[in-house]
N, CA and C atoms as a LAMMPS dump frame, in Angstrom:
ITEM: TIMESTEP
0
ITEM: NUMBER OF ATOMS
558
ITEM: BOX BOUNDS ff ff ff
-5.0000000000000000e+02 5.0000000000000000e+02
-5.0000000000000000e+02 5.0000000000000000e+02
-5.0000000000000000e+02 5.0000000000000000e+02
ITEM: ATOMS id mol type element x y z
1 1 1 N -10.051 18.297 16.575
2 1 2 C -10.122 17.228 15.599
3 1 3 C -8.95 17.375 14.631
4 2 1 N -8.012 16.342 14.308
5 2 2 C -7.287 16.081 13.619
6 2 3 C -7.38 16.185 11.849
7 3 1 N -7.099 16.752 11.605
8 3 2 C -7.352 16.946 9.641
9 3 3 C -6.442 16.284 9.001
10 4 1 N -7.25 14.698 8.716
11 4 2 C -6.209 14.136 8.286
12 4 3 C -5.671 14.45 6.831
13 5 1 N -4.739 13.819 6.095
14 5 2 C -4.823 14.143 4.676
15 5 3 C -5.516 12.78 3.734
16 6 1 N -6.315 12.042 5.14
17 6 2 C -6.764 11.057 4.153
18 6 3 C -8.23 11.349 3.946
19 7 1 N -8.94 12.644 4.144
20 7 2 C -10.05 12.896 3.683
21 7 3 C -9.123 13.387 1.88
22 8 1 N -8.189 14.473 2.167
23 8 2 C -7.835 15.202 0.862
24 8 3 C -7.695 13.647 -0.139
25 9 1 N -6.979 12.85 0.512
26 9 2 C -6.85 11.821 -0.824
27 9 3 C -8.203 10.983 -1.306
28 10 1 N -8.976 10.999 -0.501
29 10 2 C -10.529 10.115 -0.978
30 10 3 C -11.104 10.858 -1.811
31 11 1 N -11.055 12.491 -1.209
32 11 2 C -11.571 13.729 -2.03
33 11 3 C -10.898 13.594 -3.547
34 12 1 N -10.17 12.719 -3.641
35 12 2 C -8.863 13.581 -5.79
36 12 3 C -10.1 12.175 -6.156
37 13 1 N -10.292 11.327 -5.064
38 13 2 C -11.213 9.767 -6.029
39 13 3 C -12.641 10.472 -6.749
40 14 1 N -12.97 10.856 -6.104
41 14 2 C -14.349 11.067 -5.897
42 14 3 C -15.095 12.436 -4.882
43 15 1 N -16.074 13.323 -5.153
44 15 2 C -16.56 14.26 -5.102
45 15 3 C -16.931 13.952 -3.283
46 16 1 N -16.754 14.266 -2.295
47 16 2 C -17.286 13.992 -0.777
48 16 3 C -18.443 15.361 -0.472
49 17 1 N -19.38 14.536 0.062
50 17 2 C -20.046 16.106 0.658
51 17 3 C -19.757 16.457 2.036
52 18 1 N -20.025 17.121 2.521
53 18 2 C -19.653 17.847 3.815
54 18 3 C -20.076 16.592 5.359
55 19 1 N -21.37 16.35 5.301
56 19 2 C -21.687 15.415 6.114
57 19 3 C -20.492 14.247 6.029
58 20 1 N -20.339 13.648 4.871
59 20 2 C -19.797 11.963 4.597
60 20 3 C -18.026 12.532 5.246
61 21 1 N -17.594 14.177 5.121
62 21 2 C -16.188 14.472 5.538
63 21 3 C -16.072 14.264 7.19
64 22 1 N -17.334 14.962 7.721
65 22 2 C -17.228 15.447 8.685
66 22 3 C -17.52 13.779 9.827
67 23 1 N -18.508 13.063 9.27
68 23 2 C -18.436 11.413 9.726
69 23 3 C -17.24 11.073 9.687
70 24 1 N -16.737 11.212 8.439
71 24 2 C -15.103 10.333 8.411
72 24 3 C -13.94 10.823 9.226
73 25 1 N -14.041 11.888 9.63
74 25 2 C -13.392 12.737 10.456
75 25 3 C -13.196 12.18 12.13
76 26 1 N -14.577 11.829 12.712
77 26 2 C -14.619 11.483 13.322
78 26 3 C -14.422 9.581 13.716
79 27 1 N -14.346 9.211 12.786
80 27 2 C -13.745 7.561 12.955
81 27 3 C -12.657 7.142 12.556
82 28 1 N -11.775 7.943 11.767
83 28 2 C -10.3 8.089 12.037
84 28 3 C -9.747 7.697 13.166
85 29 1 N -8.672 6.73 13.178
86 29 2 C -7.809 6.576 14.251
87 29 3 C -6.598 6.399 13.622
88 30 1 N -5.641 7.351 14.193
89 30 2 C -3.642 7.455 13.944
90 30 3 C -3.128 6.765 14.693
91 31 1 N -2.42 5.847 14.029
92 31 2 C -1.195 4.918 14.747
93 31 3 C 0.253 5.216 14.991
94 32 1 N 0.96 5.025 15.446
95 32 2 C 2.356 5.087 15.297
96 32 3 C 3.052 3.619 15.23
97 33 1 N 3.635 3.282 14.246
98 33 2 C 4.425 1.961 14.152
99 33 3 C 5.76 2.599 13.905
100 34 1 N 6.441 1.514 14.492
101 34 2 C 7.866 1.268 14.225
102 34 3 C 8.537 0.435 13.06
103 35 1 N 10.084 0.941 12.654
104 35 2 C 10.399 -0.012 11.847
105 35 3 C 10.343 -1.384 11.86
106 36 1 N 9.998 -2.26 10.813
107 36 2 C 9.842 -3.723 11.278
108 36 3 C 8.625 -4.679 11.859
109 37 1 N 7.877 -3.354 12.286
110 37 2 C 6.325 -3.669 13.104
111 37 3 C 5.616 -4.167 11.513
112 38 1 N 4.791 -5.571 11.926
113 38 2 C 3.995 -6.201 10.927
114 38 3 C 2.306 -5.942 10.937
115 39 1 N 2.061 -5.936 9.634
116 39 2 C 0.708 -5.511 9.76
117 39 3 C 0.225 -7.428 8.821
118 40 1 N -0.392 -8.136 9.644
119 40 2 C -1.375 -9.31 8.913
120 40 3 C -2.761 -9.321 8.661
121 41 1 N -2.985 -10.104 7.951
122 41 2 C -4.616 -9.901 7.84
123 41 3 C -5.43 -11.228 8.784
124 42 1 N -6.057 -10.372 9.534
125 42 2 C -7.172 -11.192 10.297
126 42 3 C -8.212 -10.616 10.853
127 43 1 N -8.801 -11.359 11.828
128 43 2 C -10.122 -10.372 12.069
129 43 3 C -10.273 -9.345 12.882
130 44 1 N -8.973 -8.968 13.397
131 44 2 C -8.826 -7.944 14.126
132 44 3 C -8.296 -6.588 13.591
133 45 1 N -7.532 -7.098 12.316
134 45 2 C -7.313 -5.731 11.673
135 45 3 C -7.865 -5.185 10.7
136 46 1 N -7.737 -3.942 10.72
137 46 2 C -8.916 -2.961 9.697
138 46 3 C -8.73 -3.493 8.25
139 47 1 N -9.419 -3.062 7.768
140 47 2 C -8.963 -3.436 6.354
141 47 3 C -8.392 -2.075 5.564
142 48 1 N -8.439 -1.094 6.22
143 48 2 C -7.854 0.385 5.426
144 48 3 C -6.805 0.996 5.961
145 49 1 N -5.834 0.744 5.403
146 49 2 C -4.781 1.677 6.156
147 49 3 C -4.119 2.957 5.185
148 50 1 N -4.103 4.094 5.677
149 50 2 C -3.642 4.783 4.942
150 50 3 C -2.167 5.795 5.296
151 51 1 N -0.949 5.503 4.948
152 51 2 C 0.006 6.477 5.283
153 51 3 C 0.18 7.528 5.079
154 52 1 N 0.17 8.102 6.062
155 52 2 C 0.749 9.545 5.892
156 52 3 C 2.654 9.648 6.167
157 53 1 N 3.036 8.694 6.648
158 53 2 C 4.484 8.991 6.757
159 53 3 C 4.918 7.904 6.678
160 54 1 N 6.156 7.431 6.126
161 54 2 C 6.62 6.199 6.182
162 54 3 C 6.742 5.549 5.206
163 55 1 N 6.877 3.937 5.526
164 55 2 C 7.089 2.958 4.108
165 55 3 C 6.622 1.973 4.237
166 56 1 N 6.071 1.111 3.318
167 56 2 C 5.859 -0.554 3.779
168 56 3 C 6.239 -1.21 2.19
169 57 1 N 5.725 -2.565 3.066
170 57 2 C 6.301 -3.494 2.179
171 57 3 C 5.166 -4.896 2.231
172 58 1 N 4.804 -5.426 1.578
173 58 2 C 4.17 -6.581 1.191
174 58 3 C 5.124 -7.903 0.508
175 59 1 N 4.603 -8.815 1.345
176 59 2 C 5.307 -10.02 1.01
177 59 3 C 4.513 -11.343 1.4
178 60 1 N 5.612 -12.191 1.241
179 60 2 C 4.933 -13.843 1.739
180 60 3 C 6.114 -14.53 1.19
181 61 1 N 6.385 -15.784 2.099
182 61 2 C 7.459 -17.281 2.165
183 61 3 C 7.048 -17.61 1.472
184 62 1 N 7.764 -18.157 0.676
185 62 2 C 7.679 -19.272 -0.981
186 62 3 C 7.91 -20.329 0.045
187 63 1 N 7.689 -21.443 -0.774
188 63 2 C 8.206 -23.292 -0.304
189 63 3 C 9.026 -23.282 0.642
190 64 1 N 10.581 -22.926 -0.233
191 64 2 C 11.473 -22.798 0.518
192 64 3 C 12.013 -21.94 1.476
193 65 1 N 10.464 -21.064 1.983
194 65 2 C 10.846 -20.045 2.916
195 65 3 C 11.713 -18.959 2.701
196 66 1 N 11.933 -18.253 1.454
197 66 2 C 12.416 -17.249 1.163
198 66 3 C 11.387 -16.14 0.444
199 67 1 N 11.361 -14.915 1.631
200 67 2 C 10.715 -14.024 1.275
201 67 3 C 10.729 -13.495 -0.284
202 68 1 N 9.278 -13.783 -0.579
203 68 2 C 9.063 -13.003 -1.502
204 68 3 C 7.934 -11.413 -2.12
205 69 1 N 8.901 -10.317 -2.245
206 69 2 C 7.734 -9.108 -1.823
207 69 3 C 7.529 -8.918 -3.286
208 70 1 N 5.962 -8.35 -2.943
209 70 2 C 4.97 -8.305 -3.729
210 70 3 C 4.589 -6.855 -4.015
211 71 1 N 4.729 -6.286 -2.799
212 71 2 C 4.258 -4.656 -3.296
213 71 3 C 5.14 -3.776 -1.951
214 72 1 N 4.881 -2.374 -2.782
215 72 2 C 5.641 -0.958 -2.082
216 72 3 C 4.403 -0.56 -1.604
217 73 1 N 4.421 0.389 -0.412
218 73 2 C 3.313 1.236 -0.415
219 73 3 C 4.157 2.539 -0.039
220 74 1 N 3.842 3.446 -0.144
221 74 2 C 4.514 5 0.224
222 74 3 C 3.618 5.987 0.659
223 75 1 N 4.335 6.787 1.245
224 75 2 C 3.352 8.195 1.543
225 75 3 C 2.288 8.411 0.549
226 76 1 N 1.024 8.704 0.941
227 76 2 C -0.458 8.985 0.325
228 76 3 C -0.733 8.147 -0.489
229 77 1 N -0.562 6.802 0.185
230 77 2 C -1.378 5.749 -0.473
231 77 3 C -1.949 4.853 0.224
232 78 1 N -3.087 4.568 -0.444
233 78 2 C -3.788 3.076 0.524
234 78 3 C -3.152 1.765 0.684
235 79 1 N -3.506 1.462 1.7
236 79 2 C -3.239 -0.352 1.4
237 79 3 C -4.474 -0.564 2.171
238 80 1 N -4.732 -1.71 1.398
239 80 2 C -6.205 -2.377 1.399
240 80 3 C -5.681 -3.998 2.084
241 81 1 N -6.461 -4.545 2.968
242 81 2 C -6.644 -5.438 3.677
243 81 3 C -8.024 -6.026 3.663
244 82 1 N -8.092 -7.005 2.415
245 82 2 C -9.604 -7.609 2.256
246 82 3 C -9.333 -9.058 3.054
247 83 1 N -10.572 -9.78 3.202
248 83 2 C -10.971 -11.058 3.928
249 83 3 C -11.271 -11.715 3.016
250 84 1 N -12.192 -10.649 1.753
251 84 2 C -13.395 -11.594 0.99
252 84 3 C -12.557 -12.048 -0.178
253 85 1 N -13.584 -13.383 -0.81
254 85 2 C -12.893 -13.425 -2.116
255 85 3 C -13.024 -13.013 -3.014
256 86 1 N -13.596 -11.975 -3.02
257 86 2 C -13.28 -11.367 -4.405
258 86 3 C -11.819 -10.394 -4.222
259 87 1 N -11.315 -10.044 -3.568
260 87 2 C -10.443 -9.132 -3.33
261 87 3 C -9.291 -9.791 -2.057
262 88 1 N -8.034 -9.96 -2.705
263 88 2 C -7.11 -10.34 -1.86
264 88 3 C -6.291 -9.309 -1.59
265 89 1 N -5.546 -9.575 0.025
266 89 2 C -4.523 -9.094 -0.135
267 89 3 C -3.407 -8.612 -0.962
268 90 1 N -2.137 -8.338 -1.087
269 90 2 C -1.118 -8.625 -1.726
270 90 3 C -0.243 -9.105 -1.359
271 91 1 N -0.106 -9.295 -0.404
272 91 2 C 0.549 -10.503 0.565
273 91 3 C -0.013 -11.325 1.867
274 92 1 N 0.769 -12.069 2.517
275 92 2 C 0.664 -12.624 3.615
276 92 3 C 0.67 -11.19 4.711
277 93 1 N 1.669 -10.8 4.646
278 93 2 C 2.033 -9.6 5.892
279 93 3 C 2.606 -8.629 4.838
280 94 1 N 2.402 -7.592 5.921
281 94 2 C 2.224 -6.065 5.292
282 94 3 C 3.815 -5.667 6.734
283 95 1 N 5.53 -5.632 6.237
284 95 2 C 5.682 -5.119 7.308
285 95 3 C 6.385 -3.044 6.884
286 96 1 N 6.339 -2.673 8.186
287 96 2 C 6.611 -1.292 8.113
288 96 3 C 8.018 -1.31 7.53
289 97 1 N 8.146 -0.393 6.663
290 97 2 C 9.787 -0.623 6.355
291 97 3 C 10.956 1.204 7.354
292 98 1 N 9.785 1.825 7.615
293 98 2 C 10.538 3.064 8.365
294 98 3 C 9.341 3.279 9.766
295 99 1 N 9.841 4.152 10.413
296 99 2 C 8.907 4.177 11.502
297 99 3 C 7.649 5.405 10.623
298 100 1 N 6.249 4.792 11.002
299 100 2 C 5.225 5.496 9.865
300 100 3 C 4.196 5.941 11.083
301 101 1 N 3.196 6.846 10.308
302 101 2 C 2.46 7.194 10.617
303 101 3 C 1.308 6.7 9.616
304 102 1 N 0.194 5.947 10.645
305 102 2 C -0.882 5.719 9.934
306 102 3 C -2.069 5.551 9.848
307 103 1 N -3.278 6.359 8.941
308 103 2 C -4.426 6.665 9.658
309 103 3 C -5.455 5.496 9.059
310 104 1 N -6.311 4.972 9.69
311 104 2 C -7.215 3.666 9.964
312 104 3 C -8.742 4.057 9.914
313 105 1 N -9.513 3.122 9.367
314 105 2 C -10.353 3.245 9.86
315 105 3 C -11.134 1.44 10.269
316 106 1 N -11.577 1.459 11.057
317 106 2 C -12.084 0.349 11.883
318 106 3 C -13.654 -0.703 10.63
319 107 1 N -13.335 -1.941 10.734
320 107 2 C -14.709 -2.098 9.648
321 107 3 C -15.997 -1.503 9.954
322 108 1 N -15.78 -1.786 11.577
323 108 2 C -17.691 -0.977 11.76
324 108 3 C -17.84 0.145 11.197
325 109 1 N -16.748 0.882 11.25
326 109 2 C -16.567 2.439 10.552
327 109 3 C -16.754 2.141 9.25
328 110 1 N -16.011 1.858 8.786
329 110 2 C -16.392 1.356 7.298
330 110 3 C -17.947 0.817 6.64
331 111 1 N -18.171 0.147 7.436
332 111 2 C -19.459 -0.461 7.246
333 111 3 C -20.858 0.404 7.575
334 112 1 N -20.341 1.33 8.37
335 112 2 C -21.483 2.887 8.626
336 112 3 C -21.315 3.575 7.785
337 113 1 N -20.121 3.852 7.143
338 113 2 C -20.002 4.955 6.147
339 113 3 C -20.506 4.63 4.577
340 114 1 N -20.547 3.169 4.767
341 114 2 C -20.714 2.536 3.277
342 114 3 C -22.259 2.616 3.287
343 115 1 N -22.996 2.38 4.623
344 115 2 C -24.221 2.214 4.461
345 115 3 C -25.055 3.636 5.152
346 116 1 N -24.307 4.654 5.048
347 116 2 C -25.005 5.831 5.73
348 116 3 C -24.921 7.439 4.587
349 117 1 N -24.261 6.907 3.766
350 117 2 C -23.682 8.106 2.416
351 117 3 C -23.702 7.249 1.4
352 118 1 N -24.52 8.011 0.344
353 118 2 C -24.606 7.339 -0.987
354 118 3 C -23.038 7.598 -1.578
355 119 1 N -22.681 8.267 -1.154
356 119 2 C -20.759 8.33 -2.188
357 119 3 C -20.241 7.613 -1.669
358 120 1 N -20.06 6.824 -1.074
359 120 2 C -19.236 5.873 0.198
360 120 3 C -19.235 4.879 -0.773
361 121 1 N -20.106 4.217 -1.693
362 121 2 C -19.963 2.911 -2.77
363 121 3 C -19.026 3.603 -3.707
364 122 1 N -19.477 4.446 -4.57
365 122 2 C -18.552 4.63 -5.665
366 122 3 C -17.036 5.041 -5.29
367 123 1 N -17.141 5.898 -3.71
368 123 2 C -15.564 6.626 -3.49
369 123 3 C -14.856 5.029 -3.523
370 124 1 N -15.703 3.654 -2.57
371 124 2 C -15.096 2.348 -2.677
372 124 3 C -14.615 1.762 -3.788
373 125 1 N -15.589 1.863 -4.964
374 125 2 C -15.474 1.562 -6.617
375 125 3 C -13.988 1.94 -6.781
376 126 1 N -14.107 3.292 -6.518
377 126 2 C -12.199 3.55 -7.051
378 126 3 C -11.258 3.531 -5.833
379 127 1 N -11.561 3.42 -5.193
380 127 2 C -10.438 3.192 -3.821
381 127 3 C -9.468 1.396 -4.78
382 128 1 N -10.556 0.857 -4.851
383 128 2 C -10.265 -0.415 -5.118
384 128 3 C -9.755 -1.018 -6.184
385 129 1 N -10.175 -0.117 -7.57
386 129 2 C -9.631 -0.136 -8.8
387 129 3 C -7.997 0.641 -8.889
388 130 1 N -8.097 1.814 -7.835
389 130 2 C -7.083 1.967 -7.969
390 130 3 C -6.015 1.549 -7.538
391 131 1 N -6.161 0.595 -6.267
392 131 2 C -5.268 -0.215 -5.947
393 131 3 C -5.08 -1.865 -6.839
394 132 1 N -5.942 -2.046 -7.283
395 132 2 C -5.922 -3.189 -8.472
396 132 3 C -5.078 -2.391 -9.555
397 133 1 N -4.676 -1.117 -10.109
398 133 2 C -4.091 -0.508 -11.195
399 133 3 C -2.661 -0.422 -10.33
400 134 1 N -2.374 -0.002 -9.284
401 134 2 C -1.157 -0.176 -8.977
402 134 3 C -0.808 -1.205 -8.653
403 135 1 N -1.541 -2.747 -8.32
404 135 2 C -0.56 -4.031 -7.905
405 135 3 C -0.62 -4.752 -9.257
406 136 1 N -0.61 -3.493 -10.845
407 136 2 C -0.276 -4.219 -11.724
408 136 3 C 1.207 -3.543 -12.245
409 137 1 N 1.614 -2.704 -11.585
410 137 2 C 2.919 -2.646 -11.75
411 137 3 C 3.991 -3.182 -12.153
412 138 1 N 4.076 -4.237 -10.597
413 138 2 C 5.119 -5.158 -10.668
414 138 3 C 5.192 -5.774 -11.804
415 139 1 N 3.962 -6.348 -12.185
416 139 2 C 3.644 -7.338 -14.143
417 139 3 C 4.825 -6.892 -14.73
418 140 1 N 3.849 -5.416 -14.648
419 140 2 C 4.855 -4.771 -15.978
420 140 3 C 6.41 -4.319 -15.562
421 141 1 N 6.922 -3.881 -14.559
422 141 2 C 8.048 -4.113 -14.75
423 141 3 C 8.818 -4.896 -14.901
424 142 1 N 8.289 -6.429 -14.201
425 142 2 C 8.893 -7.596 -14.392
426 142 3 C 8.987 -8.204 -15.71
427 143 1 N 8.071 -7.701 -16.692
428 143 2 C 8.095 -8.086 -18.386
429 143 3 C 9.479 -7.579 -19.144
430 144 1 N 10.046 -6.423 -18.675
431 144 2 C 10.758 -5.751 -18.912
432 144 3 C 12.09 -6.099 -18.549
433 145 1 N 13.041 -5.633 -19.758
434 145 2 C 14.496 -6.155 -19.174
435 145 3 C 14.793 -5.457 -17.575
436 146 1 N 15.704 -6.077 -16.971
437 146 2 C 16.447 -6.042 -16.142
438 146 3 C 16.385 -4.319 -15.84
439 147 1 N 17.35 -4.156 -16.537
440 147 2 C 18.187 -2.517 -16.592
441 147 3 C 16.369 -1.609 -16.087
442 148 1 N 15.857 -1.739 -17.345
443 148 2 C 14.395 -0.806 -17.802
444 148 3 C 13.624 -1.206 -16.837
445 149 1 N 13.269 -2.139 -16.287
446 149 2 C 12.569 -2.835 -14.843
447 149 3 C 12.881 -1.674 -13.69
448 150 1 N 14.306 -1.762 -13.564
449 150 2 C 14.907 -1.153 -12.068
450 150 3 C 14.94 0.466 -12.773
451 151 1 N 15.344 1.053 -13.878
452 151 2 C 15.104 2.461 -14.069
453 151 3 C 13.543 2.373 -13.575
454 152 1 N 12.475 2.439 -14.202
455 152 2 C 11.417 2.492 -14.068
456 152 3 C 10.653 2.712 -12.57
457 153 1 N 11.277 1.204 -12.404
458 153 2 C 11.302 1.309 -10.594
459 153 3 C 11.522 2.799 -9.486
460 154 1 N 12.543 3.009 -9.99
461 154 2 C 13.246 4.032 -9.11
462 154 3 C 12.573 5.471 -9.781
463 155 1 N 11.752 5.404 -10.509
464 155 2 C 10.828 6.447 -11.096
465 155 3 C 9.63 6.492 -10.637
466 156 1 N 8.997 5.349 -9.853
467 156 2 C 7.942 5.15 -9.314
468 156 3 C 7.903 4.836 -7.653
469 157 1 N 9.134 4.005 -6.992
470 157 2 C 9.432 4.314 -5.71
471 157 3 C 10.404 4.889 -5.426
472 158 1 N 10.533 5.059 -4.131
473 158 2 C 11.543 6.037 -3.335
474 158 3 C 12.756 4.537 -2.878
475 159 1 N 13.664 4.682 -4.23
476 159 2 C 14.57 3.145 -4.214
477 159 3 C 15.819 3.563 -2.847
478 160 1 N 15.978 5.08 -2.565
479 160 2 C 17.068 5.043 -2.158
480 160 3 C 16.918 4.67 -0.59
481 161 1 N 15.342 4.762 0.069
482 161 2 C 14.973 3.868 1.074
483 161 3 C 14.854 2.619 1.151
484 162 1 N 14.683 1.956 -0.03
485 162 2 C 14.227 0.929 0.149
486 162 3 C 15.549 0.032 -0.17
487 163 1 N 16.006 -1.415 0.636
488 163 2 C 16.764 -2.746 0.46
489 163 3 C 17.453 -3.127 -0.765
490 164 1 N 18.673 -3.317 -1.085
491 164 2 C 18.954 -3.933 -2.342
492 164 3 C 18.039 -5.318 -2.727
493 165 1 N 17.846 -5.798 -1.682
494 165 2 C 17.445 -7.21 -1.805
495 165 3 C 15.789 -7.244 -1.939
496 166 1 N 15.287 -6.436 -1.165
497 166 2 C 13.927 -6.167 -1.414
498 166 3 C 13.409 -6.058 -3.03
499 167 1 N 13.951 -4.696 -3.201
500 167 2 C 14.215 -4.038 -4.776
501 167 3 C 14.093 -5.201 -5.661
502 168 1 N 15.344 -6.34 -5.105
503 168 2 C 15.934 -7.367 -6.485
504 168 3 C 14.331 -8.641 -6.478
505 169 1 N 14.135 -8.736 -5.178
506 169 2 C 12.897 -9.64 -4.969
507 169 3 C 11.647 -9.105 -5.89
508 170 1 N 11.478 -7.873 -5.499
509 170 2 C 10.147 -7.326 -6.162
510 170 3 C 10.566 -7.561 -7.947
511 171 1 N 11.365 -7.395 -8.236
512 171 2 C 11.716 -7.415 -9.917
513 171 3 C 12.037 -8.627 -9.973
514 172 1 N 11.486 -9.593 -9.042
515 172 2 C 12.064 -11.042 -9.581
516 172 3 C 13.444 -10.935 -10.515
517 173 1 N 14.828 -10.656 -9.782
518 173 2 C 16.197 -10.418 -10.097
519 173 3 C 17.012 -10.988 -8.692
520 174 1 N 18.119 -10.829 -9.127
521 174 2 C 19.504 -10.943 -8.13
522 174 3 C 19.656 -10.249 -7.229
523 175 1 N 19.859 -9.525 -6.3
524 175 2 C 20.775 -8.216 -5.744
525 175 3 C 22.288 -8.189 -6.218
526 176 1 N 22.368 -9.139 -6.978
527 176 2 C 23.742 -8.937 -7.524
528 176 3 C 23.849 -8.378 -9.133
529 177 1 N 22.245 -8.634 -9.789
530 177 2 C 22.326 -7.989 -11.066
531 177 3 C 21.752 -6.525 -10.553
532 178 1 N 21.074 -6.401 -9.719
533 178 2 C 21.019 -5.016 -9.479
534 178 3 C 21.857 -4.001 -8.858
535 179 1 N 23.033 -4.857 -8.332
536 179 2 C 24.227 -4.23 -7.805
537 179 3 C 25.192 -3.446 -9.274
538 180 1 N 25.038 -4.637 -10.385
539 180 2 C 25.817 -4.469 -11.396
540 180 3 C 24.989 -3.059 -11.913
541 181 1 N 23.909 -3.364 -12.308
542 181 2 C 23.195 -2.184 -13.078
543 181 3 C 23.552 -0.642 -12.042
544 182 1 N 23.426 -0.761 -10.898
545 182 2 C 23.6 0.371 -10.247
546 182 3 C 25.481 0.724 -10.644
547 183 1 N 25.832 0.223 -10.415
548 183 2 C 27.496 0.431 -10.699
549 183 3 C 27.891 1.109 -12.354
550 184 1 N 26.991 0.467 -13.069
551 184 2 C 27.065 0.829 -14.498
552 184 3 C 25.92 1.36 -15.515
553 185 1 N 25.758 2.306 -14.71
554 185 2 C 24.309 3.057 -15.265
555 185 3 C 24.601 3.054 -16.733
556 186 1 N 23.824 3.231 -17.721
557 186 2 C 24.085 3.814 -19.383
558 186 3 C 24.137 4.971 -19.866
């Protein structure tokens, strides 16, 4: 059996007992995607994905069909894939931005674990808040000048993987004012 590190990260949410580890253990499934490979939401895909290696990216076409991204995800973090309305996506498509590794779990899985372990609601409570606390990020960097936006940024993702243009999209900016700021640090 595989030890993933996405028991260790559910474990920093919330207290797991031995049974609810040793279930989750077993409904784990690891993927391998490639760069560029898209993750959408429908009824075939999980709603939990968790990386252990790699990068992604969240986005969606405006009007005029120019991508606009919405969120980072990075090593040891969730991305959440809801249906319902109370809880949306953060984009249209979720695509890989490096070749990743990533561990899943299936809804039936989900839906046994939620209804077979009393910690399975609350570990959900913060799975979910805490991804609602990080897709408020972007807000706040985007409130922020230019310069302090993209420092900030590059304090919180791994910028030197990630796109000029991506970068300039997520900060609602140029790639050409972020070309300037990179050229002329303070």
């Amino acid at each position: 059996m595989y030890d993933s590190k996405l028991t260790a990260h559910f474990a920093a949410f919330y207290p797991l007992g031995k049974p609810f580890i040793s279930a989750l253990s077993k409904v784990l499934t690891y993927k391998q995607f490639s760069k560029g490979d898209i993750l959408r939401q429908n009824g075939q895909t999980p709603m939990i994905w968790y990386i252990e290696h790699g990068l992604a990216k969240g986005y969606y076409q405006d009007q005029e069909g120019n991508e606009r991204v919405t969120r980072f995800w990075k090593e040891d973090q969730v991305m959440l894939l809801t249906g319902g309305n109370q809880y949306q996506t953060a984009a249209d498509s979720i695509m890989l931005l490096e070749d990743s590794r990533i561990t899943t779990l299936s809804d039936s899985s989900v839906l046994y674990l939620y209804h077979t372990f009393a910690e399975a609601a609350k570990l959900s409570n913060k799975i979910i808040l805490n991804d609602r606390n990080y897709s408020e990020i972007k807000s706040f960097l985007c409130s922020l000048p230019t310069r302090h936006g993209y420092e900030q940024f590059q304090q919180l993702f791994p910028s030197e993987r990630l796109l000029l243009q991506d970068i300039a999209s997520y900060l609602e900016t140029t790639p050409g004012r972020i070309s300037v700021i990179r050229r002329n640090p303070e």
